[in-house]
SETOR-829005 format. One record per atom (N, C-alpha, C, CB): residue in one letter; atom name; residue number from 1; x, y, z; chain. Coordinates in pm, 1 decimal, padded with zeros to 6 digits. Glycine has a CB too. Example, Ala and Ser with C-alpha at 12.3 -4.5 7.8 and 13.67 -1.06 7.14 Angstrom:
BEGIN
   type   atom   seq         xx         yy         zz   mol
      A      N     1    01319.0   -00569.0    00780.0     A
      A     CA     1    01230.0   -00450.0    00780.0     A
      A      C     1    01320.0   -00330.0    00780.0     A
      A     CB     1    01130.8   -00447.3    00904.6     A
      S      N     2    01285.0   -00225.0    00708.0     A
      S     CA     2    01367.0   -00106.0    00714.0     A
      S      C     2    01290.0    00003.0    00787.0     A
      S     CB     2    01408.4   -00059.8    00572.5     A
***
This chain:
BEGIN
   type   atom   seq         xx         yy         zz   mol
      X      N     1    00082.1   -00119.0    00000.0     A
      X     CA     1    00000.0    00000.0    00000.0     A
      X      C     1    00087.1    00126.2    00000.0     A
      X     CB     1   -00093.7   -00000.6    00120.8     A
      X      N     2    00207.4    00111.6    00105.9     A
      X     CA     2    00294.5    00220.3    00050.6     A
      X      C     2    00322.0    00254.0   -00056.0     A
      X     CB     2    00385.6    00218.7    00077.1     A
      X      N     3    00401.0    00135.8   -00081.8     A
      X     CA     3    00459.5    00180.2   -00242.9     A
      X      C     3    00365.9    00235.9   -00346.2     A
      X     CB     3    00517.8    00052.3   -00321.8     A
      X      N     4    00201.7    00193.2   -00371.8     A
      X     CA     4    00146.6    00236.9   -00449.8     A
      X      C     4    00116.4    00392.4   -00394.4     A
      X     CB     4    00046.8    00146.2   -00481.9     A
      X      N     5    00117.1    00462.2   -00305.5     A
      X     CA     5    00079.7    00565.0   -00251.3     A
      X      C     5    00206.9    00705.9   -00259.3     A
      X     CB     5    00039.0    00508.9   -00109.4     A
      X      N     6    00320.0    00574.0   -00336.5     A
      X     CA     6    00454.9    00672.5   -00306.1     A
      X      C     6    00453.2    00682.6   -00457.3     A
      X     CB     6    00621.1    00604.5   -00216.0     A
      X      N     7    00406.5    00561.6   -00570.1     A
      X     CA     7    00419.4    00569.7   -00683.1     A
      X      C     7    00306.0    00683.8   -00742.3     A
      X     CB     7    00415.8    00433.4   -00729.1     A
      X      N     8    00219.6    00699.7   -00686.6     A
      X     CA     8    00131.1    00752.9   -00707.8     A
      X      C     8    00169.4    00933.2   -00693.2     A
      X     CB     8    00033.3    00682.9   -00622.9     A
      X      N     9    00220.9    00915.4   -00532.5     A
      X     CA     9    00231.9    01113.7   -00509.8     A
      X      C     9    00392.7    01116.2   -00644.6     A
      X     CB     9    00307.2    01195.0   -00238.4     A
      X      N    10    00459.2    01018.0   -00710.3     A
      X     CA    10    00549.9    01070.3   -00792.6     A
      X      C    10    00506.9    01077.4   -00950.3     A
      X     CB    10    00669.4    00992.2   -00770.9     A
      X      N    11    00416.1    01038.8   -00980.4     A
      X     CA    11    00313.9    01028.1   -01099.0     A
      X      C    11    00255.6    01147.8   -01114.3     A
      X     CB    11    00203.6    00926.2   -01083.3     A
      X      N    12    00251.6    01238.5   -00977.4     A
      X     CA    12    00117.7    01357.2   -01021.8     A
      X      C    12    00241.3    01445.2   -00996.2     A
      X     CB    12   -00065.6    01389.0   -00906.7     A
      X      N    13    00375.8    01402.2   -00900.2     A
      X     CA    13    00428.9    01521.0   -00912.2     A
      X      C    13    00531.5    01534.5   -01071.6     A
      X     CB    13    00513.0    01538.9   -00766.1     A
      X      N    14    00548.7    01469.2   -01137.3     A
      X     CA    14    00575.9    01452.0   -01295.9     A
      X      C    14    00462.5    01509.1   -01360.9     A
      X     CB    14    00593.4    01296.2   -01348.5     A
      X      N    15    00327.1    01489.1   -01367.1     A
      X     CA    15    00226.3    01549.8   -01428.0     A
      X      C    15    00218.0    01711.1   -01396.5     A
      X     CB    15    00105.3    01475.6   -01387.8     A
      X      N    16    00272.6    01767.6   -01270.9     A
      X     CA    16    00251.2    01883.3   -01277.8     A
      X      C    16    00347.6    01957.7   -01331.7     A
      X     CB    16    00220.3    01919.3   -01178.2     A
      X      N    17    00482.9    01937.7   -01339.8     A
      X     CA    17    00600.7    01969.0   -01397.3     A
      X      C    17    00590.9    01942.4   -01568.4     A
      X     CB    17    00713.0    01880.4   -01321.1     A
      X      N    18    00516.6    01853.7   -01586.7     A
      X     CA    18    00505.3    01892.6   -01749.8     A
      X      C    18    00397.3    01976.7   -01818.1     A
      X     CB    18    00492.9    01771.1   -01824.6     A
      X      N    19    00255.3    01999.9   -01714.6     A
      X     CA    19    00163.5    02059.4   -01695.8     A
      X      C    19    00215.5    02260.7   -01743.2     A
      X     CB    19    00121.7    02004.1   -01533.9     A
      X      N    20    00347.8    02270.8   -01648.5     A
      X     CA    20    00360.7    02416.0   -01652.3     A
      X      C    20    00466.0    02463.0   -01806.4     A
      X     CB    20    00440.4    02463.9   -01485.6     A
      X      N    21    00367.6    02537.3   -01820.8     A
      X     CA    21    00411.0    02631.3   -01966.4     A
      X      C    21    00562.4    02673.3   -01973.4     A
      X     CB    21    00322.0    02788.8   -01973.1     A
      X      N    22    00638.3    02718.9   -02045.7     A
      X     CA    22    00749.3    02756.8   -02065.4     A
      X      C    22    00702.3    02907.5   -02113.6     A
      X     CB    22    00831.2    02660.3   -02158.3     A
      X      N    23    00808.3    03017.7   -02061.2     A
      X     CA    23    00779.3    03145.1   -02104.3     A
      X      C    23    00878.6    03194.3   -02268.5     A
      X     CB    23    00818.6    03243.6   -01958.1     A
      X      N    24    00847.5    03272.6   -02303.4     A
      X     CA    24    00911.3    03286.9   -02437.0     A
      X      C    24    00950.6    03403.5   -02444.1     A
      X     CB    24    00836.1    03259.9   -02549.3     A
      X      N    25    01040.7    03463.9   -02546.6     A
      X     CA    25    01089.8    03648.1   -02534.7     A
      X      C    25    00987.7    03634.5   -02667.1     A
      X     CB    25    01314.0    03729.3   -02562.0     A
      X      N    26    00931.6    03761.9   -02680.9     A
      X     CA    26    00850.1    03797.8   -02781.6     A
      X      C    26    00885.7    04011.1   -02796.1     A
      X     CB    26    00662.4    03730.7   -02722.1     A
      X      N    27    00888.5    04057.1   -02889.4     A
      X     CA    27    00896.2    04153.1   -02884.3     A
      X      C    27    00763.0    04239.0   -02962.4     A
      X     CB    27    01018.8    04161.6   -02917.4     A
      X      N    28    00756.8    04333.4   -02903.9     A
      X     CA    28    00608.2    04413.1   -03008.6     A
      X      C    28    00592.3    04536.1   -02906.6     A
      X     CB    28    00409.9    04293.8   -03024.0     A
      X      N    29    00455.9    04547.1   -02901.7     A
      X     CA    29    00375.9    04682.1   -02914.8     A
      X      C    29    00283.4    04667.6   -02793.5     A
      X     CB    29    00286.2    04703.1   -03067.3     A
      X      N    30    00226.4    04779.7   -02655.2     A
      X     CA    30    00151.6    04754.8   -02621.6     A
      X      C    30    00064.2    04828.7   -02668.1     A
      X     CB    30    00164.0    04738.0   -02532.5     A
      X      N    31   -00072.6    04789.7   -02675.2     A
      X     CA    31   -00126.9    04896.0   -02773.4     A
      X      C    31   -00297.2    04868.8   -02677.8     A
      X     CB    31   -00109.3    04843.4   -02995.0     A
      X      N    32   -00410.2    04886.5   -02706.7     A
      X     CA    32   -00542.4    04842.6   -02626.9     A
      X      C    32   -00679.7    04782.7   -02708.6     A
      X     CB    32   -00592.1    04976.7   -02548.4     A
      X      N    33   -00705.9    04725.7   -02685.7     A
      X     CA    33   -00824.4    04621.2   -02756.8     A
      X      C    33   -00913.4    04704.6   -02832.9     A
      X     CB    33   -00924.6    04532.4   -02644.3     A
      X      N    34   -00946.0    04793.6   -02826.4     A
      X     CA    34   -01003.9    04865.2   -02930.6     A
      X      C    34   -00953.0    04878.3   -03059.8     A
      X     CB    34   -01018.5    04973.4   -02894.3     A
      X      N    35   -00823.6    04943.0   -03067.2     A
      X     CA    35   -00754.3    04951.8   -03209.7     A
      X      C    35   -00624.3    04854.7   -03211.1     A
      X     CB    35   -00704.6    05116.9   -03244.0     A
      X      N    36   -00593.1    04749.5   -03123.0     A
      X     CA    36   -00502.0    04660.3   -03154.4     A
      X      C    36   -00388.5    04688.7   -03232.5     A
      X     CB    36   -00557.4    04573.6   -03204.1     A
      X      N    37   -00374.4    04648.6   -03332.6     A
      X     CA    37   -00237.5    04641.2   -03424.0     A
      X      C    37   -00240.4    04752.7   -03446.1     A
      X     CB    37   -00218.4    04557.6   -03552.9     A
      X      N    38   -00379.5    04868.1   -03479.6     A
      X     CA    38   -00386.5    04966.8   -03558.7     A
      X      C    38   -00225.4    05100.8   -03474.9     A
      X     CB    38   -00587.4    05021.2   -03550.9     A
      X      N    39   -00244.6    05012.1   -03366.7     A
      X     CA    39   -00205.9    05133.7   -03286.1     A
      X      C    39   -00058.5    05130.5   -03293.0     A
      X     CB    39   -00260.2    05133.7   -03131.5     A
      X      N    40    00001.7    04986.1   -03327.0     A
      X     CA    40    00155.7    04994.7   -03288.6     A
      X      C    40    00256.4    05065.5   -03388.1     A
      X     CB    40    00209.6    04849.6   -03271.5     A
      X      N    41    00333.3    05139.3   -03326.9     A
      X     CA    41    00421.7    05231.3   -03377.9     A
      X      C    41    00403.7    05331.1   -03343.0     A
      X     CB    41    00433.3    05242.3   -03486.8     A
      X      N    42    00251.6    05369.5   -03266.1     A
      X     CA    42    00179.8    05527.1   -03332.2     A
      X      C    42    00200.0    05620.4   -03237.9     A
      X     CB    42    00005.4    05534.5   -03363.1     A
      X      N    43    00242.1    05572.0   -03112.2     A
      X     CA    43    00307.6    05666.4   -03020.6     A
      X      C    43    00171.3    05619.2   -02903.7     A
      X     CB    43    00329.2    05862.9   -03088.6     A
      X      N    44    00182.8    05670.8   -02757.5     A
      X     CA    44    00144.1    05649.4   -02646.7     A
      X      C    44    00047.3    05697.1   -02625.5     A
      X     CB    44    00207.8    05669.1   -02572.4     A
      X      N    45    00035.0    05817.5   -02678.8     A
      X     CA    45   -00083.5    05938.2   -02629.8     A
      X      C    45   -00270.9    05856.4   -02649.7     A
      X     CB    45   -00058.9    06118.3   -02779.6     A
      X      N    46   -00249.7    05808.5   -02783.0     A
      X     CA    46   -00405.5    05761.5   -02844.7     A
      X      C    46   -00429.7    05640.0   -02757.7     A
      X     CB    46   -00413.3    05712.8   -03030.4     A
      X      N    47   -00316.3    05567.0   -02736.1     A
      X     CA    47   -00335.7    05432.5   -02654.0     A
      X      C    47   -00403.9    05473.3   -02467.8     A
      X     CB    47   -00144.3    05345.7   -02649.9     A
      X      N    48   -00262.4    05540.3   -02434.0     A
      X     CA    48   -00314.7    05616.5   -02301.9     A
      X      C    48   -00478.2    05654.1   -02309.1     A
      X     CB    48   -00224.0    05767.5   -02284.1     A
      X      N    49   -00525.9    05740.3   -02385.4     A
      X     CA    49   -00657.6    05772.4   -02378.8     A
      X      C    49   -00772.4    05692.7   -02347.3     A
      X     CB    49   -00679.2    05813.9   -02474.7     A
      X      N    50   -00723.8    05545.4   -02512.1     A
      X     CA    50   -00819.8    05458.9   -02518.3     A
      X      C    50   -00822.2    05410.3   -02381.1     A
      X     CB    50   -00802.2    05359.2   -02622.1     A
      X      N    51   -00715.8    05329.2   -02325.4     A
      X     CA    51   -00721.0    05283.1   -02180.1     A
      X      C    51   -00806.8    05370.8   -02095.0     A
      X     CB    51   -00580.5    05279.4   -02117.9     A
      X      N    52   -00783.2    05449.3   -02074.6     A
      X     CA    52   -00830.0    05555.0   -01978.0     A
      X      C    52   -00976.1    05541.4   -01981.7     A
      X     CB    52   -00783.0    05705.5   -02014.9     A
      X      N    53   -01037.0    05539.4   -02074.5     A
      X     CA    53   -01169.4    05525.0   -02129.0     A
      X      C    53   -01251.7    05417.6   -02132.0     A
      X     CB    53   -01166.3    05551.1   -02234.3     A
      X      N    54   -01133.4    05302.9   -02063.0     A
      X     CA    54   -01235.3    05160.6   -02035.7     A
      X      C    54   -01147.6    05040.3   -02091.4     A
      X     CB    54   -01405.8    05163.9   -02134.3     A
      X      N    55   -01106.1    05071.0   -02245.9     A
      X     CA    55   -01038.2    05006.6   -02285.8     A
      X      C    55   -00889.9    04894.3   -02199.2     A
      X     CB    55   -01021.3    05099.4   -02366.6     A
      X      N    56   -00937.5    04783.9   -02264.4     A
      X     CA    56   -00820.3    04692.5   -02155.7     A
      X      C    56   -00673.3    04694.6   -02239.1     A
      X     CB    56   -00876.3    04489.3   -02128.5     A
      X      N    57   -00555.7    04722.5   -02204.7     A
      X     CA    57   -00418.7    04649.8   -02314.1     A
      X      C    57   -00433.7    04572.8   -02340.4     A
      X     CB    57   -00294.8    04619.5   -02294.2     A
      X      N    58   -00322.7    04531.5   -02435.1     A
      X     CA    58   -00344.5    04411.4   -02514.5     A
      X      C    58   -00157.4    04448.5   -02525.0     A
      X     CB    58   -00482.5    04410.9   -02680.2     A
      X      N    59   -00133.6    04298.3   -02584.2     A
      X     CA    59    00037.4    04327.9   -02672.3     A
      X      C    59    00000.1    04287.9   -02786.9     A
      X     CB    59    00195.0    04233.1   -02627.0     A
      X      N    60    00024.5    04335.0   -02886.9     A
      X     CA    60    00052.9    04304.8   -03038.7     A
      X      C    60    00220.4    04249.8   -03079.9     A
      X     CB    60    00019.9    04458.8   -03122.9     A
      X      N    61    00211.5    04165.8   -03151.6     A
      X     CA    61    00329.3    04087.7   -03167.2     A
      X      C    61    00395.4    04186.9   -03290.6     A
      X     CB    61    00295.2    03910.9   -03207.5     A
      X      N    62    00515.2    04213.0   -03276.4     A
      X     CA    62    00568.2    04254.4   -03351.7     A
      X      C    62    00574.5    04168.8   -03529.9     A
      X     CB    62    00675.6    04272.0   -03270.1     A
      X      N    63    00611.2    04064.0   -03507.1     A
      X     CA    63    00633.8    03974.2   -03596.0     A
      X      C    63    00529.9    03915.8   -03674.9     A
      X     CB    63    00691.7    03890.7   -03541.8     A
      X      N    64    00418.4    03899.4   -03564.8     A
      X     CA    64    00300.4    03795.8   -03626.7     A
      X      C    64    00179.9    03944.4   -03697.7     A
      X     CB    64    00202.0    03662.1   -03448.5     A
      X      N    65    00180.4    04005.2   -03629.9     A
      X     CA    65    00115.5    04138.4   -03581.0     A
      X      C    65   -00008.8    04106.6   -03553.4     A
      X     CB    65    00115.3    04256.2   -03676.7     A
      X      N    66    00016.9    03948.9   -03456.4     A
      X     CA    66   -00109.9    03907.5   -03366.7     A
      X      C    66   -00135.2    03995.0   -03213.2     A
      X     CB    66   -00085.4    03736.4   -03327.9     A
      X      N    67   -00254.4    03981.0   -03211.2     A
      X     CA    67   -00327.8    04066.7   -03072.6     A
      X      C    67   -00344.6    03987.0   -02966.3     A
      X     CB    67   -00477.9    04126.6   -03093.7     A
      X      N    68   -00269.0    03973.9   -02853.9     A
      X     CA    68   -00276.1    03900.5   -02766.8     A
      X      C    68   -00329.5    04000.1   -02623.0     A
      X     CB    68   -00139.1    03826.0   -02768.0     A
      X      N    69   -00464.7    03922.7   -02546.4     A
      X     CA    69   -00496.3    03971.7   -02405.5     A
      X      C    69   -00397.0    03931.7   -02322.7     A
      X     CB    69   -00624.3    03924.3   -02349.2     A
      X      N    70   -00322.9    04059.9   -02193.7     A
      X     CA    70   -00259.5    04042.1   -02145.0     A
      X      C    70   -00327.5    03990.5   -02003.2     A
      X     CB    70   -00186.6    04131.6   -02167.9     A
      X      N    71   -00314.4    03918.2   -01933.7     A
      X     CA    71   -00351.7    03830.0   -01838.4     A
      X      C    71   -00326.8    03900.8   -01688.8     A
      X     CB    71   -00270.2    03695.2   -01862.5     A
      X      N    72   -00234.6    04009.8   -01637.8     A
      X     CA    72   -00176.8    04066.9   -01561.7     A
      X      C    72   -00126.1    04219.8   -01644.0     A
      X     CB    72   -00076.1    03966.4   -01508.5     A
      X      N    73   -00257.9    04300.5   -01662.0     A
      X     CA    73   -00244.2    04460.9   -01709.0     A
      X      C    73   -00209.8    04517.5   -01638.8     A
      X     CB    73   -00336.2    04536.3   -01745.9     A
      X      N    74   -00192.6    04527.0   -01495.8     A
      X     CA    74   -00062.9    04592.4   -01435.3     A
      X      C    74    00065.5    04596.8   -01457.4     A
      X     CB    74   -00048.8    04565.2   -01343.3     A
      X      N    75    00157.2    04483.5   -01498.2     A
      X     CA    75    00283.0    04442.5   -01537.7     A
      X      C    75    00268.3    04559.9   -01647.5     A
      X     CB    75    00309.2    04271.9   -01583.3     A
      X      N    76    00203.5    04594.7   -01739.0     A
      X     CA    76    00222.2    04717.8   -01858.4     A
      X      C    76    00197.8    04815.2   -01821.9     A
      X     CB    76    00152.0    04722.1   -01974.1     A
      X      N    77    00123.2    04884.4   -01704.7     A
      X     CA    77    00042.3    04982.4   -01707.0     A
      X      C    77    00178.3    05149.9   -01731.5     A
      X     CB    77   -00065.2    04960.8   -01538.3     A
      X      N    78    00303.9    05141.4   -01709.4     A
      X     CA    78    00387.5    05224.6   -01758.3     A
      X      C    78    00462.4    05203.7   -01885.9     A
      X     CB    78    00462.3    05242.3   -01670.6     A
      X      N    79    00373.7    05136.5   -01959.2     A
      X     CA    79    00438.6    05058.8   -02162.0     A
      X      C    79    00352.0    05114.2   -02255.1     A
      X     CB    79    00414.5    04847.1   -02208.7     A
      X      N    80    00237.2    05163.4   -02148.0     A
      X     CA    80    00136.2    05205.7   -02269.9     A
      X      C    80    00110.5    05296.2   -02421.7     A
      X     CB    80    00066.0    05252.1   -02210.1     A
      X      N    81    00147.3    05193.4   -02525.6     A
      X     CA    81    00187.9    05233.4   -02678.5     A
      X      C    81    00389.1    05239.8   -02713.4     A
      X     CB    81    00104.7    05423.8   -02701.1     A
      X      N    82    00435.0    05177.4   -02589.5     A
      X     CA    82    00600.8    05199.7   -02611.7     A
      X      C    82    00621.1    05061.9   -02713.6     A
      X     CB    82    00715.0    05191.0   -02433.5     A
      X      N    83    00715.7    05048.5   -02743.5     A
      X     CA    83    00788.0    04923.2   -02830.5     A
      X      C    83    00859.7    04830.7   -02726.1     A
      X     CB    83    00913.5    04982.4   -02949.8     A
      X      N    84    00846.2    04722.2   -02718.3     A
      X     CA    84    00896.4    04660.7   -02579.7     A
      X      C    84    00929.1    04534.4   -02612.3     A
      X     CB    84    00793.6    04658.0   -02458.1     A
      X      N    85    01022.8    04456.0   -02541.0     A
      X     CA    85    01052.3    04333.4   -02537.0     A
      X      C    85    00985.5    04240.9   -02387.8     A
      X     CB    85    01209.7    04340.9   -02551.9     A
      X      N    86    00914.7    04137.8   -02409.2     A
      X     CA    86    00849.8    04084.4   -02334.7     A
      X      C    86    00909.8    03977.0   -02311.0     A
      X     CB    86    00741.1    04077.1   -02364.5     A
      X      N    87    00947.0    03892.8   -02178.8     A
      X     CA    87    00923.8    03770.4   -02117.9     A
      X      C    87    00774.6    03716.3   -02079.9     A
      X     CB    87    00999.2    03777.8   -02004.8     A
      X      N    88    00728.0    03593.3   -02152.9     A
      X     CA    88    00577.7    03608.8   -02087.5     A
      X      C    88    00533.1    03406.0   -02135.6     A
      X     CB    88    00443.5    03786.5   -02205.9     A
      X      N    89    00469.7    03395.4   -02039.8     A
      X     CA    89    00380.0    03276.0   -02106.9     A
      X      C    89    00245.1    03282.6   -02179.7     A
      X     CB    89    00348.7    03190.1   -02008.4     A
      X      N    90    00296.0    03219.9   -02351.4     A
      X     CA    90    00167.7    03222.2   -02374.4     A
      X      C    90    00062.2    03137.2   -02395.9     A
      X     CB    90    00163.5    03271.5   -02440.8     A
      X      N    91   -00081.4    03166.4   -02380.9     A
      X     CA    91   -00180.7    03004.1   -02434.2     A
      X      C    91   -00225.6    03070.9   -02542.3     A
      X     CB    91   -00335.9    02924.4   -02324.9     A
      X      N    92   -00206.6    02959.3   -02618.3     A
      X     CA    92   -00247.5    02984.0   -02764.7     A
      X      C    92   -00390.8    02955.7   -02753.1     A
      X     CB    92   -00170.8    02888.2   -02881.5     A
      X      N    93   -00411.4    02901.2   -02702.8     A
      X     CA    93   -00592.1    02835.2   -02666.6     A
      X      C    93   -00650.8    02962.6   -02645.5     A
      X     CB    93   -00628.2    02719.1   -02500.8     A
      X      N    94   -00616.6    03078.1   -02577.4     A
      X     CA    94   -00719.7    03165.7   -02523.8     A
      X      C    94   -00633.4    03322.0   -02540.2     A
      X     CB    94   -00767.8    03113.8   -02346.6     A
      X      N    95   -00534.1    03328.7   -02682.0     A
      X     CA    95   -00496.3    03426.0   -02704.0     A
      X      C    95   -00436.0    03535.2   -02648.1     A
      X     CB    95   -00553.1    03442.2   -02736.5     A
      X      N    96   -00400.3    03460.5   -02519.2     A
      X     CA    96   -00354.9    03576.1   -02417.3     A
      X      C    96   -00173.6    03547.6   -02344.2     A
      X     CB    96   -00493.2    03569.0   -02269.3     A
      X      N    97   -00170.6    03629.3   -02300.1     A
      X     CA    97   -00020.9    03588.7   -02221.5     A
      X      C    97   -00013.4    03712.9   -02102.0     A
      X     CB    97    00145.2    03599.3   -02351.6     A
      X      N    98    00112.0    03632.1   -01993.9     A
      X     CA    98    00125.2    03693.1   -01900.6     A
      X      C    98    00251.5    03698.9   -01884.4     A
      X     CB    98    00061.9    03657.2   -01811.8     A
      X      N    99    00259.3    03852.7   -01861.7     A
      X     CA    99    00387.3    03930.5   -01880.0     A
      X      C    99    00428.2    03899.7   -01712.0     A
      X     CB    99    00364.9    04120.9   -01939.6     A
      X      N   100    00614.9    03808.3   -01762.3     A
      X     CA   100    00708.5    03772.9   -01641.6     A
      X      C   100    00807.3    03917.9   -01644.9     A
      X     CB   100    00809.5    03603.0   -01670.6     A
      X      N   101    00798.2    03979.5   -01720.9     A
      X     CA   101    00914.3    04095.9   -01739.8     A
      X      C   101    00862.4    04201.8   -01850.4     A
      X     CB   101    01071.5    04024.3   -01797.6     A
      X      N   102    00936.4    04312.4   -01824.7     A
      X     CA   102    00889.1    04402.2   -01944.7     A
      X      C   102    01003.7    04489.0   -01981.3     A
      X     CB   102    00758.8    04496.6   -01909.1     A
      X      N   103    01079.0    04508.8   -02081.0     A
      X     CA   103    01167.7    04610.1   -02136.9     A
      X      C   103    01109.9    04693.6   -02244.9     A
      X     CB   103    01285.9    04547.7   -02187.4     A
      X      N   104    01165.9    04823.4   -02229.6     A
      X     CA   104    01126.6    04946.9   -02366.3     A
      X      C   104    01245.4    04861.3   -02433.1     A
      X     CB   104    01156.3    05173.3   -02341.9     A
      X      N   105    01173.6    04826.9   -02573.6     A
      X     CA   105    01274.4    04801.7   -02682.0     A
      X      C   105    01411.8    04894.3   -02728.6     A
      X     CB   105    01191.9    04796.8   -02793.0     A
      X      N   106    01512.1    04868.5   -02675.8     A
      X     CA   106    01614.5    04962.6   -02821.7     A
      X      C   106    01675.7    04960.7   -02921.6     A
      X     CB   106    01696.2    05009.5   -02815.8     A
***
């Protein structure tokens, strides 16, 4: 009965370790769900507003110039419309990611 109880707590603790996501560097745009991609490059001011106004951030991928919901909008709330390099995990399932780090791009 031990052993199955010891094989068992090492079975789920392997399942949870493959369970957790890996984070990725991604670089882009924070920009806000209203005008998404429209916004990256375009400077801070229009983004700032939209937010201000209800609107949630978002990051736009530089590369893909996919629109991803950020999961933790505090981690951006001083990026708003900058060019930035991100550490973050993402789910592709639900289009979103959560920012582990944030740099202004240079």
């Amino acid at each position: 009965m031990k052993r199955l109880v010891a094989v068992l707590v090492l079975l789920c603790g392997f399942s949870v370790l493959s369970a957790r996501a890996a984070s990725t560097e991604i670089t882009g745009w924070i920009s806000d769900d209203m005008c998404g991609a429209k916004h990256a490059g375009s400077g801070a001011a229009c983004v700032k507003k939209c937010i201000e106004g209800g609107m949630k951030p978002v990051f736009v991928d530089e590369e893909k110039k996919a629109v991803w919901t950020i999961e933790n909008p505090d981690a951006v709330k001083d990026f708003y419309g900058d060019h930035v390099t991100v550490k973050a995990v993402a789910d592709a399932d639900k289009k979103s990611v959560k920012i582990e780090s944030i740099a202004v791009k240079q």
